[in-house]
C-alpha positions in Angstrom: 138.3 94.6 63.8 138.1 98.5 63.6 139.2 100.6 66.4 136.9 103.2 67.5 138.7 106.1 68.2 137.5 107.5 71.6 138.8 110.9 71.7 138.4 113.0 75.5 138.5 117.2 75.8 141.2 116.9 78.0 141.0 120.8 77.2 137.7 120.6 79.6 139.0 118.0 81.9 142.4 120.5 82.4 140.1 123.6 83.2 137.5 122.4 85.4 139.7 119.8 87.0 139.8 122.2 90.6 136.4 122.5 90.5 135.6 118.6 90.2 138.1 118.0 92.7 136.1 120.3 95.0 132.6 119.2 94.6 132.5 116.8 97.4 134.4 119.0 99.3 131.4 122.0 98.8 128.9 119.3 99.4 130.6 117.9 103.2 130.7 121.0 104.0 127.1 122.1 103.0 126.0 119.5 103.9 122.6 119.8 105.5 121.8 122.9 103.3 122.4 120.6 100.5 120.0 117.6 101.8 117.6 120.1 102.0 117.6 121.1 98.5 117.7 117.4 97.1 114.5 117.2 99.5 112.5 120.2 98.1 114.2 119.4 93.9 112.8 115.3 94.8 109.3 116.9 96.1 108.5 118.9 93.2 109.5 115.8 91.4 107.4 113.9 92.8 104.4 116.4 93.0 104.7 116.8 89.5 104.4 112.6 88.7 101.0 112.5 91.2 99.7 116.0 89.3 100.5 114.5 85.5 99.4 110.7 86.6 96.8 110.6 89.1 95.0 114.4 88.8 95.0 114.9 85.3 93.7 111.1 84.6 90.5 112.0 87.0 90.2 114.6 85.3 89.6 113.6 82.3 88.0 110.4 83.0 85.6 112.6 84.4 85.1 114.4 81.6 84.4 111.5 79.7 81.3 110.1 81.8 78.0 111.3 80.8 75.1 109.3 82.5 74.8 108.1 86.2 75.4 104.6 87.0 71.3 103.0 87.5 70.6 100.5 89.6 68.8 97.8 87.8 65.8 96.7 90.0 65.6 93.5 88.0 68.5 92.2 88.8 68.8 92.8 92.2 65.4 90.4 92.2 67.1 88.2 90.6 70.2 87.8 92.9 67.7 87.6 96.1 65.6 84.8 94.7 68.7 82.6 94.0 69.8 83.6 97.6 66.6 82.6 98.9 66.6 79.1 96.8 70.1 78.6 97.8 68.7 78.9 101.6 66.0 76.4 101.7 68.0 74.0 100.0 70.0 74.4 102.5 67.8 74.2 105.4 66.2 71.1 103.7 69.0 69.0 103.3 69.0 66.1 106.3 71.8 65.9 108.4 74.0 63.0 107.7 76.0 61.9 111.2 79.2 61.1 109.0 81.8 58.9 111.5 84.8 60.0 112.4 87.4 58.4 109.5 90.4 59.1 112.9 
């Protein structure tokens, strides 16, 4: 089995070692400036999701229509007659007195 050599800057670790060591440090101490920036930087994140997935698709499915939805008179008939079937075969069916199976 080959060893894969996993070589780190330490150069870079070395220099900004004080600096990394301080970050959470910065950040107790700023620590209601920097709540408020994460709010605003997640806001604008999340303005710019609803913009790209929920404004720009109306928009353009918008676009895309071209003729009014009809209403079809026809049909409409067609559903109140079965309505009106369904009803009086309802209203003639006798009344069976079933007993009581308990």
């Amino acid at each position: 089995m080959k060893k894969i050599p996993l070589h780190i800057n330490m150069g870079f670790v070395k220099k900004y070692a004080h600096a990394i060591k301080l970050l959470p440090w910065v950040l107790g101490i700023h620590a209601f400036l920097c709540i408020i920036i994460f709010m605003v930087i997640v806001a604008g994140v999340g303005e710019l999701l609803f913009y790209q997935y929920v404004t720009l698709v109306r928009t353009s499915t918008l676009q895309g229509q071209v003729s009014p939805t009809e209403f079809q008179e026809n049909t409409y008939r067609a559903i109140i007659q079965q309505w009106q079937d369904r009803e009086e075969t309802f209203k003639n069916t006798s009344v069976k007195d079933f007993k009581n199976p308990f």
